[in-house]
C-alpha positions as CSV (number, residue, x, y, z in Angstrom):
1,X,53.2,76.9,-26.6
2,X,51.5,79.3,-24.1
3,X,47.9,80.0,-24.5
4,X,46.0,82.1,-22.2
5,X,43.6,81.0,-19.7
6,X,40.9,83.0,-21.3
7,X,41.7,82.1,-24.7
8,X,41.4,77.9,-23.6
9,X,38.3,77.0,-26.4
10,X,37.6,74.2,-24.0
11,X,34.6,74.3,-21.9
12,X,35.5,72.3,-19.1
13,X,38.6,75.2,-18.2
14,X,41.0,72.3,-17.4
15,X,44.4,72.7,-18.1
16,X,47.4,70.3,-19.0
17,X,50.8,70.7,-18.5
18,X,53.1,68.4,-20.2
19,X,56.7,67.9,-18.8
20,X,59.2,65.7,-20.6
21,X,61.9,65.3,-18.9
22,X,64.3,61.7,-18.1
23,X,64.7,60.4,-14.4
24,X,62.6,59.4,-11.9
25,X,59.2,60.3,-12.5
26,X,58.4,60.2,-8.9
27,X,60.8,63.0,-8.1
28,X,59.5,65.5,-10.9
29,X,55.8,64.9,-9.9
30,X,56.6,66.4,-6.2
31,X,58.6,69.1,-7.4
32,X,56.0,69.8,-10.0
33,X,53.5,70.0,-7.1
34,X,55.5,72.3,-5.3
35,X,56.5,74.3,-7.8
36,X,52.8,75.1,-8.8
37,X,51.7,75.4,-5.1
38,X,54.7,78.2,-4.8
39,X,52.4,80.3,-7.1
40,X,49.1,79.3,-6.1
41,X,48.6,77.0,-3.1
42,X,45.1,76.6,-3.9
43,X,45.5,75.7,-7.4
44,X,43.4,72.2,-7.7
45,X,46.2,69.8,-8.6
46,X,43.9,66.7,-10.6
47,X,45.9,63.9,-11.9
48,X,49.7,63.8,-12.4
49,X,50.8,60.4,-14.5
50,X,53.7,59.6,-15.5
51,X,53.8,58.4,-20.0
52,X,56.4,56.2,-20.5
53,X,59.0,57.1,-23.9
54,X,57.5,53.4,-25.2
55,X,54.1,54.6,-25.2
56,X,54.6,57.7,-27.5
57,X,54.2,57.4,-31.1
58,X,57.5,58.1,-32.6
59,X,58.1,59.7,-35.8
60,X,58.9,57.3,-38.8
């Protein structure tokens, strides 16, 4: 779902950006950096962590 910066109801103007993807979780966290930074070197990168499939609630 994309939702404009200036439509984000939250005060605190942080994003998230949620990738699901299988392989090494290590690997997609640089390219995501990169791949961000292409756009916008300066663009504050916070916190990247990896959520393992185990500790996702899965549908019943």
């Amino acid at each position: 779902m994309y939702l404009p910066e200036v439509q984000w109801p939250f005060a605190d103007g942080m994003l998230t950006l949620v990738i699901r993807a299988n392989g090494d979780a290590d690997a997609l966290t640089s390219a995501t950096r990169k791949a961000i930074w292409s756009v916008d070197r300066n663009q504050p990168i916070l916190r990247i962590a990896p959520v393992c499939a185990r500790a996702v609630a899965q549908p019943s």
